[in-house]
N, C-alpha and C positions, 0 to 999 in steps of 0.2 A: 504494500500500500504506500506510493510514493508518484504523488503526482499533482501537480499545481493547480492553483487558481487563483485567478487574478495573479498577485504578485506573492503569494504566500507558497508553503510547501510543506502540507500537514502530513505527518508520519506518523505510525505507530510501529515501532522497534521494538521488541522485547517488552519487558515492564515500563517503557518509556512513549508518554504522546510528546513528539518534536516536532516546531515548530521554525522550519528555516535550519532544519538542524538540532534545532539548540530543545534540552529540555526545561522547558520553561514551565514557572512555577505557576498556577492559575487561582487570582485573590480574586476572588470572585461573589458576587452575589446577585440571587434571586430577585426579580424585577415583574412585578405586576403593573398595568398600565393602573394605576390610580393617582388622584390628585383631589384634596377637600372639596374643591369648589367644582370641578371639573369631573368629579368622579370616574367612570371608567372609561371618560375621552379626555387623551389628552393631548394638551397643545405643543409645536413645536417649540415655544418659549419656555414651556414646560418642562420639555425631554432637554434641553440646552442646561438649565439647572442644573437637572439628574446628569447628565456629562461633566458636567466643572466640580461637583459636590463626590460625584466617583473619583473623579480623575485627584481630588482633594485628600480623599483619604485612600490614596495608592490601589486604587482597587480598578485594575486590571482587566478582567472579565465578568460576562455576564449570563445569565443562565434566564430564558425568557418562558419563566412556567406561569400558566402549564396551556400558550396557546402562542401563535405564531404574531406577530407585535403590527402596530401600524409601520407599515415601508419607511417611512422616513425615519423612524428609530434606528436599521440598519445602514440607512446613507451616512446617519451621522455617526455610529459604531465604525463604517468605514473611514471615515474621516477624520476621527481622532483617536482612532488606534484602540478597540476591544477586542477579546477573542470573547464570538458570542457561540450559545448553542442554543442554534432553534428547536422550540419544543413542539409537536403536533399536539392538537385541542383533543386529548382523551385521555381519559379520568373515570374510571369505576371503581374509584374506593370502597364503594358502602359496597358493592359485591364479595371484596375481598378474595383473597388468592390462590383459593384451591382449586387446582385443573377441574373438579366435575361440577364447578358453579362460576367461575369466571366469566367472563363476556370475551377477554383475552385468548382462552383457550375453544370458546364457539361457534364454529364455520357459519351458520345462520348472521353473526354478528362481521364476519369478513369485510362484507361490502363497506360497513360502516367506520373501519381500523383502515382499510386500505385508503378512500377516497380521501381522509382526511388528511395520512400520510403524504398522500402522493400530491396532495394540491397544495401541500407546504413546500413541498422539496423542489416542485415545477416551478413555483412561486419565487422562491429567496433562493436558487438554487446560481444567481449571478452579483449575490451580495459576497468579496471575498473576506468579510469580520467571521463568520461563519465559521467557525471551525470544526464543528463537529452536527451531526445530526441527531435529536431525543425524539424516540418516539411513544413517548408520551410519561403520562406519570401515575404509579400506584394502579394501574388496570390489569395486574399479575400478569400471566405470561401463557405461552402457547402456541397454536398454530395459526390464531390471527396474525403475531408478531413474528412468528418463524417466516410466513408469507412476508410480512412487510420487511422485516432486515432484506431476505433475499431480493428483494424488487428492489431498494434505497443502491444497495450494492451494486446490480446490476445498473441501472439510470446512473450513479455518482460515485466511481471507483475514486475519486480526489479528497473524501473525508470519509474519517472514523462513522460509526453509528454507535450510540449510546442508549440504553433502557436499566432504568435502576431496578426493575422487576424478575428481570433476565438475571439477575444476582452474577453468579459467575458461571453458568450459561453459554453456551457459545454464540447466539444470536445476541452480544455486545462486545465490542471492542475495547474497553474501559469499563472496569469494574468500579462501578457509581453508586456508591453506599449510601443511605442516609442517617444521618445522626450518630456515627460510630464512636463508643468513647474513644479517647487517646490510647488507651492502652491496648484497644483491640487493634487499630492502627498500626501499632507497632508490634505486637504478635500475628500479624500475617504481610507484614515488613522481614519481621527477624525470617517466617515461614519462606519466605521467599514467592516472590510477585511474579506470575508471570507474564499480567497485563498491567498497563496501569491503573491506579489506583486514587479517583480524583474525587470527591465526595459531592454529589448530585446536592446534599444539602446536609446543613452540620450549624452548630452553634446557635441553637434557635434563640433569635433575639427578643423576647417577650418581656415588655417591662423593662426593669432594671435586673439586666442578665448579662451575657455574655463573661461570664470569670471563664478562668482557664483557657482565653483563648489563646493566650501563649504558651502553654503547655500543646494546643495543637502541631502549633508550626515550629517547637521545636521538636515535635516526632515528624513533620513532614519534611523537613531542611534536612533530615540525619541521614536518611532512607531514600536510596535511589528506586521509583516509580511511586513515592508518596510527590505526587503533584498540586497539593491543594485539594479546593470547592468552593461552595459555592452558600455564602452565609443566609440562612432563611432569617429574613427576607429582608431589601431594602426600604421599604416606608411602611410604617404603619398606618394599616389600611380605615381610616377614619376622615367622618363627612363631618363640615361643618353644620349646626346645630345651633339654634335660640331656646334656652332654657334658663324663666327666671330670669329675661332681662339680659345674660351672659352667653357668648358667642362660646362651647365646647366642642369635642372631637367627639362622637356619638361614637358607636359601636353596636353590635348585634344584641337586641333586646331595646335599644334606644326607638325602634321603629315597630310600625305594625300592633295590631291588638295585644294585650296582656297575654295572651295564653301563647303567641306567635313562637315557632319554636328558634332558638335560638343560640351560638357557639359561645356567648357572651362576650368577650373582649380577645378571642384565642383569634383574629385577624392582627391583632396592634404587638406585633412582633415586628417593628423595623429598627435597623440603624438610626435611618433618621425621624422625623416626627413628620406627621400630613403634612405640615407647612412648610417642612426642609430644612427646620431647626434643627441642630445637630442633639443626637440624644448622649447623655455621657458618654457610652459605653460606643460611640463611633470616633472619640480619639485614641482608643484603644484597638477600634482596628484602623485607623491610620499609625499608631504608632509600630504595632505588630508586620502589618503589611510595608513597611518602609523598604525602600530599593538601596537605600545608601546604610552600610553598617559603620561603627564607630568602637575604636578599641585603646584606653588610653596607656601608654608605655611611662611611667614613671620614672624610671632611669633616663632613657633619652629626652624627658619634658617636650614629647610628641603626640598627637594621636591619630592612630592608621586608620583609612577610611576605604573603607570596600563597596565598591560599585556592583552591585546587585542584578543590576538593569543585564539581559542578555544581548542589547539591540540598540541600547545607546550609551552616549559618553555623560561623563557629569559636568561639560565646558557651561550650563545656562545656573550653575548653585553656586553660590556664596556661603561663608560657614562667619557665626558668629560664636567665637568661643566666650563664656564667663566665668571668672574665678568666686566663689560665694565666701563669705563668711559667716557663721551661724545666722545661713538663709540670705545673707544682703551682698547684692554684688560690689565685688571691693576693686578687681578687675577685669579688661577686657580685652579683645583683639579680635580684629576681622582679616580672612581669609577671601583674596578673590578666587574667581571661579578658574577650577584648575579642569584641563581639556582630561580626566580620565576614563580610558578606554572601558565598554563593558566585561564585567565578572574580571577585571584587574584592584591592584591595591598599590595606594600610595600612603606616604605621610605627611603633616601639617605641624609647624613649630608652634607652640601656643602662642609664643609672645612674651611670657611674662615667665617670675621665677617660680617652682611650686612649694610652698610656705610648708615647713617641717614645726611647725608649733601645733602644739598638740592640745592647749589652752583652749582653744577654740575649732567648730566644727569647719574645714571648709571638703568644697568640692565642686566638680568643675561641670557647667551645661554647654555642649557645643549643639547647633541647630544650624540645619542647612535649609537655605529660601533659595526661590524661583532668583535668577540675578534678574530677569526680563520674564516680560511675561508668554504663557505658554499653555494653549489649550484651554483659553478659557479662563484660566486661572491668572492672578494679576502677578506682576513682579511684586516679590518678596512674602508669596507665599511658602509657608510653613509644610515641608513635606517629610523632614525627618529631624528626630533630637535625640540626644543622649545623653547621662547625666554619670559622674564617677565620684566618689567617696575617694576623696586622700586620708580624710583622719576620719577616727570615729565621732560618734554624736556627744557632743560634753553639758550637761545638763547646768543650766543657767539658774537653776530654782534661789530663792532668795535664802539666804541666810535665817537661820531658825535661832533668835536670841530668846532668852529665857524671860519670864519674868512672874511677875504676881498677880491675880486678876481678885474681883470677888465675886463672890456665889452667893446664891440667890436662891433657895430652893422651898417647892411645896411638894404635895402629895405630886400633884401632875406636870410639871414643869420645875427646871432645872435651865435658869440664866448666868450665864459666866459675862461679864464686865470688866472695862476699864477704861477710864476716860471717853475717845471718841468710839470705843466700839463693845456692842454687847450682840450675845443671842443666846439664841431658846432652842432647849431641849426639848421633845414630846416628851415623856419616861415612859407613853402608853407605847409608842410609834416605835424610840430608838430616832426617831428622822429631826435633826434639828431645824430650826426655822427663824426666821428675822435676824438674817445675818444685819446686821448694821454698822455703818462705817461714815461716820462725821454728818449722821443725822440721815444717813440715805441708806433705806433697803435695798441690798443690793443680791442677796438669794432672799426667795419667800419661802422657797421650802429645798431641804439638805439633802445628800445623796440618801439615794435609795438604792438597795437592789435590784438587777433588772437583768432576767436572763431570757428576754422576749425581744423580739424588734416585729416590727407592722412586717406583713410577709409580702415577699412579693414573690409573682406570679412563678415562676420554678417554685418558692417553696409550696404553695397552693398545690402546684402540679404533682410535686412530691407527694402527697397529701399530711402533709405538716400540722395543715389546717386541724386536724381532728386528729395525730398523736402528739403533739406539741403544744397545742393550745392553753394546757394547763401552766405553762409556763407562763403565761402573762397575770397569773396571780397564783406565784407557788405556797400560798399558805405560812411566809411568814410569823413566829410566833416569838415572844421576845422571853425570854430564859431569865437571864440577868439583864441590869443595867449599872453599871456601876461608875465612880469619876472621883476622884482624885488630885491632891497635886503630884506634879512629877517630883523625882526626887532631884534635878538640876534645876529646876525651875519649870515655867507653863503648868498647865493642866493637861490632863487624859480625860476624855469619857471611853468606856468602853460598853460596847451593847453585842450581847451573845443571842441570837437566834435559833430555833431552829424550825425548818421548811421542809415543802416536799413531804407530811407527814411523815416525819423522823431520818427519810433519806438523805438529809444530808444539815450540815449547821453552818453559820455564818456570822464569823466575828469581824465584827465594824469598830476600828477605834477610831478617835477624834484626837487630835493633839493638838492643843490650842499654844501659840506664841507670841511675844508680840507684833505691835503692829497690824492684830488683827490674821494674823496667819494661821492653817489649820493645814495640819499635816492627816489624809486621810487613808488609812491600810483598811484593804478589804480581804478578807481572809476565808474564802470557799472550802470547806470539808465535805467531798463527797464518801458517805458513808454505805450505802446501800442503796438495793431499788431495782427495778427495770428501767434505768432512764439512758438511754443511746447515747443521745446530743442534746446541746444544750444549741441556743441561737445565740447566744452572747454571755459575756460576763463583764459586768459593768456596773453604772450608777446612773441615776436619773434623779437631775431636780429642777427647779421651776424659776425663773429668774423675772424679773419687772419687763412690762413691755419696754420702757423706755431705753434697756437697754439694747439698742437697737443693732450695733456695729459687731461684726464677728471679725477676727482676725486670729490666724496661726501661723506657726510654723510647724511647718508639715509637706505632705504631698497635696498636690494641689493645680491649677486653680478649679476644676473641676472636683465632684464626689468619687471614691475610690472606695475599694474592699480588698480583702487579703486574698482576694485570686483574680481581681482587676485591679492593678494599681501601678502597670507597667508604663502606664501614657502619662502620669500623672510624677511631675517633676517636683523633689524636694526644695522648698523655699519658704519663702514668708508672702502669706495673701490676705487680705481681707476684704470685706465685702458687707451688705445687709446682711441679717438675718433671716430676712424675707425670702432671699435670692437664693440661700443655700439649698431649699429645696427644690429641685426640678420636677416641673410637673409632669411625669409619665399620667396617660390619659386616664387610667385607672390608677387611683391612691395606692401608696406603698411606701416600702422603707424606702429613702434617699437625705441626700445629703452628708454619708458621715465622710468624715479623713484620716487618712492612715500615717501613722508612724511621726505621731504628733509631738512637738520636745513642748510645745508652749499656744495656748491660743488663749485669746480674753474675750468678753464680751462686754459691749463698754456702752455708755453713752459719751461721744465724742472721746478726749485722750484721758481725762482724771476721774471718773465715775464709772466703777465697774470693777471687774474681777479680772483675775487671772488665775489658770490652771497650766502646772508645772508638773510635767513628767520627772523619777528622781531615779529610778534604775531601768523601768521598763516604758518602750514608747508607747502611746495611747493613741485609738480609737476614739474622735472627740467630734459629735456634732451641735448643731444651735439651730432650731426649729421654729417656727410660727406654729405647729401643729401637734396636738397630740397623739398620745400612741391609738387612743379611740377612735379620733380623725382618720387614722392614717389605717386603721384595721377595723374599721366598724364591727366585724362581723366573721365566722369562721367559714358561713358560706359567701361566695360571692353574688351583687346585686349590682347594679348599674350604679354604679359613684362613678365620680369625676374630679380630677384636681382642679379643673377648672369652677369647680363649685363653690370650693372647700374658704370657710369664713376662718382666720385667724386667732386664732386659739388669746385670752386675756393674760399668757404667761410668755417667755418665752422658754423653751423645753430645752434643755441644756442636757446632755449624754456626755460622760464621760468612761467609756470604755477598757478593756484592757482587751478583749479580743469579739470579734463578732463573725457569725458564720462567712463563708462566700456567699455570694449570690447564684452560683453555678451557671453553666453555660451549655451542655449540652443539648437538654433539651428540657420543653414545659412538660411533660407528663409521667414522668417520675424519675430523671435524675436527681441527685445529688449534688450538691458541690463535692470536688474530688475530695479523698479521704483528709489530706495533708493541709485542706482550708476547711474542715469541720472541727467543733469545737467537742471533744469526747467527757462524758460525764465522768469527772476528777477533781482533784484540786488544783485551786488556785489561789498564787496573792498577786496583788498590787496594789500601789500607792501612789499619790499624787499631793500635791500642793496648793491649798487655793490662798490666793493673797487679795485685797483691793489692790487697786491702782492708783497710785499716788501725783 
């Protein structure tokens, strides 16, 4: 199979599809003609978007399920460079895949597999983006499809044929899997391939999803005939809507009578949002999908840059290198655009010296931009970054001086004092409350335990909903309460729980200092139970609206999780409160940041708090919503972020681990094992100060 079209020259060689030769890697994703306004017509201004916003986040090819596209979608795939694979319009899912009930394996049903086939193939069969032929998707397999492969073959000896039903089959060319985890990937990698191996669709993006997508491609990068796939799916399939006044993205159950049957929101699985807003979890695949690699040499104060690209140079990228110090750039240097050749490597001198002080954290972000513009995209677009640790993270927390406070106690409450600052114990609760600092509330209510977060759609799919739910109110019950003074000075409170009816206990101290500082340990004893996972381990408490400003140092500027947090660069950000959450169309966890040394929430620079990591980095969010808002319910109903009124506190989370989000798929993965949080112990502690 080696024979041209148009200007191209698709091959399939062993476990390899090569393209021009070359085996080329395929970032790809699924593409249904929709648009809010426009629904399932859409405009050429439209499709121009969806080109500049692919071409943005490195993503290469396209997968057009599960029906053959308007014409001009392929002129302009020819035009600016995709490798597309046209799908024929058949689909008998709900038949499902057994040869003696198919529609696939049905001679009667022939007529109807063949025409559809054949008038795609005659059709687009002189688009050369085209690289491969699908005929069709999930209508099992058989003699309707045994007929079609052999006619496509015959008519178009110049590309592959692909059917993800044909599994490995000999009527497909490429074995086009869907949803496979990573590690099956790589046990029939290690098994040895003898086709290639491209995934028809993988990483279903649903909500706030996609973790682990770097774990995929670095099983696909390792393994020669692991070629990529194709991410379900590019936008989330949602119409504009007037509800109450506010313009939302509706979804299935939004329309038609109450009894209307209905998939509920399992369309709103895109990279981007209807409107082309980018959703977190697509600079994570721009940053995964990146053509340019970055590797820094310490020794030679260099770092090697590898051209990815099979089929061009890097002569149109600029590199901006920065030097940080705990988060702030101290220095920097610009790199012009150097001519290198594809899948070659060069190096780049930073500029500056690499600081051997170990006082402070630094390390270093280099990002390569468009130098001119190109495809759509403007000069000095953002297409690859990389960030390196010189020193480790040195924790800034303030100084803990001792001192004397007074106490103040009743049956029900317990106030510790001193000049400009007092608060209040519950003794029923353990939770303290009216943090106060120079006559301004600045917590209304103190950590809490929290080993719940609002679920999003994976963990639904999982069905979390209904083995985990008891987690959002583990029964709490308070043992002791006891406080003291220390014996260097400050005070202690210490509050013993135990939860989980008796599976496990939970000792909370308080260390109070001065200046109003609270050193706070939380101390997990998992002692028994059938409890798997947990969703988090953490703290939750409630802070004044008016504190309104969130800012950290951390990963950022975007929300991150411990198995998406590769797109998301170490620094210092801040922002509203407001802003921190993104609204996926259906309510859910969002907002938190990973591998936090420090964040405060303030009004303006002198009123407000800060939280200081002291051994372990934190998981730290700041909310307009609560966890009620954000999970009403353990079954799913038609909510909307675009609904959603602003909660009278702001919700402040301070973390020590929280599940992934997972990425495989909605209907019962997991997050991989190694970002699930396993029922055990735990400690951590942190620091809250005012801001002076």
């Amino acid at each position: 199979m080696n024979q041209k079209v148009g200007f191209k020259t698709y091959e399939v060689k062993g476990n390899q599809f090569l393209v021009n030769g070359k085996p080329v890697l395929f970032k790809g994703v699924n593409r249904h003609e929709s648009h809010p306004e426009t629904h399932h017509v859409v405009t050429e201004e439209q499709m121009l978007t969806d080109i500049r916003i692919m071409k943005e986040l490195n993503i290469n090819a396209v997968r057009l399920s599960h029906y053959p596209n308007d014409p001009r979608w392929y002129e302009l795939c020819d035009q600016y460079g995709f490798y597309v694979i046209d799908e024929a319009n058949i689909e008998s899912h709900g038949m499902y895949y057994d040869p003696e009930r198919t529609l696939g394996n049905d001679p009667e049903w022939e007529h109807a597999h063949m025409l559809r086939i054949k008038r795609m193939v005659e059709r687009d069969k002189n688009f050369p983006s085209i690289v491969a032929w699908s005929m069709g998707n999930e209508a099992g397999n058989g003699y309707n499809f045994y007929k079609a492969y052999n006619w496509i073959k015959a008519f178009d000896p110049t590309r592959p044929v692909q059917y993800e039903r044909s599994t490995t089959e000999w009527n497909t060319d490429i074995i086009v899997p869907q949803y496979p985890h990573p590690n099956t990937m790589k046990y029939y990698a290690e098994k040895g391939l003898e086709r290639p191996y491209i995934m028809s669709e993988y990483a279903h993006a649903m909500g706030n999803s996609m973790g682990n997508f770097k774990e995929y491609w670095e099983v696909i990068e390792e393994y020669d005939g692991l070629q990529g796939g194709y991410i379900w799916d590019w936008v989330d399939q949602g119409v504009y809507k007037e509800v109450d006044g506010k313009k939302i993205f509706s979804y299935g159950g939004d329309w038609g009578p109450e009894e209307t049957p209905s998939d509920n929101n399992f369309l709103v699985n895109g990279v981007i949002m209807p409107d082309r807003t980018w959703n977190p979890h697509a600079y994570e695949v721009r940053k995964v999908h990146q053509e340019i690699g970055f590797e820094f040499d310490t020794a030679d104060r260099s770092i090697e840059i590898t051209n990815k690209y099979f089929f061009r140079d890097l002569a149109n990228f600029k590199y901006e290198i920065d030097l940080l110090k705990n988060g702030e750039i101290v220095n920097s240097s610009n790199v012009a655009p150097i001519s290198l050749a594809a899948q070659n490597i060069t190096e780049i001198p930073l500029g500056f010296e690499v600081p051997t002080d170990t006082t402070a954290e630094f390390r270093l972000h280099i990002k390569a931009k468009l130098a001119s513009e190109e495809n759509l995209m403007e000069a000095g677009t953002l297409l690859a970054e990389d960030e390196f640790a010189i020193t480790e993270p040195v924790s800034t927390a303030p100084t803990l001086n001792s001192t004397t406070f007074n106490v103040e106690e009743t049956e029900e409450i317990l106030k510790i004092s001193k000049r400009r600052f007092s608060v209040k114990f519950d003794k029923k609760t353990g939770r303290f409350f009216d943090y106060e600092y120079k006559r301004d509330i600045l917590i209304e209510k103190g950590p809490e335990l929290s080993l719940f977060r609002p679920l999003v759609d994976n963990d639904f799919g999982a069905g979390l909903n209904r083995s985990l739910d008891y987690l959002k109110a583990p029964g709490l019950k308070i043992k002791n309460f006891t406080h003291e003074n220390l014996k260097g000075g400050g005070y202690i409170v210490e509050v013993y729980y135990s939860l989980l009816n008796g599976d496990a206990e939970f000792i909370q101290t308080f260390e109070l200092y001065d200046n109003a500082k609270i050193k706070v340990t939380n101390n997990f004893k998992a002692l028994g139970g059938d409890h798997k996972i947990l969703l988090k381990v953490g703290n939750s408490m409630q802070l004044p609206t008016e504190l309104e400003d969130f800012s950290w140092y951390g990963r950022g500027p975007w929300e991150s999780y411990a198995d998406r947090k590769f797109s998301a660069m170490v620094g210092v950000y801040k922002g509203l409160v407001k802003n921190q959450y993104h609204p996926y169309i259906r309510p859910q966890e969002s907002g938190n940041k990973t591998d936090v040394r420090w964040a405060t929430v303030s009004q303006g620079k002198k009123k407000g708090i800060k939280i200081d990591y002291i051994d372990k980095l934190l998981n730290v969010s700041a909310l307009p919503y609560s966890l009620e808002q954000l999970y009403p319910s353990a079954q799913k109903s038609q909510e909307h972020s675009r609904l959603l009124e602003e909660d009278d506190v702001v919700h402040l989370d301070v973390d020590f681990k929280q599940m992934g989000v997972a990425g495989i798929n909605s209907w019962g993965s997991l997050a991989l094992e190694k970002y699930r949080i396993p029922f055990q112990d735990y400690e951590y502690s942190y620091i809250i100060s005012p801001l002076e």
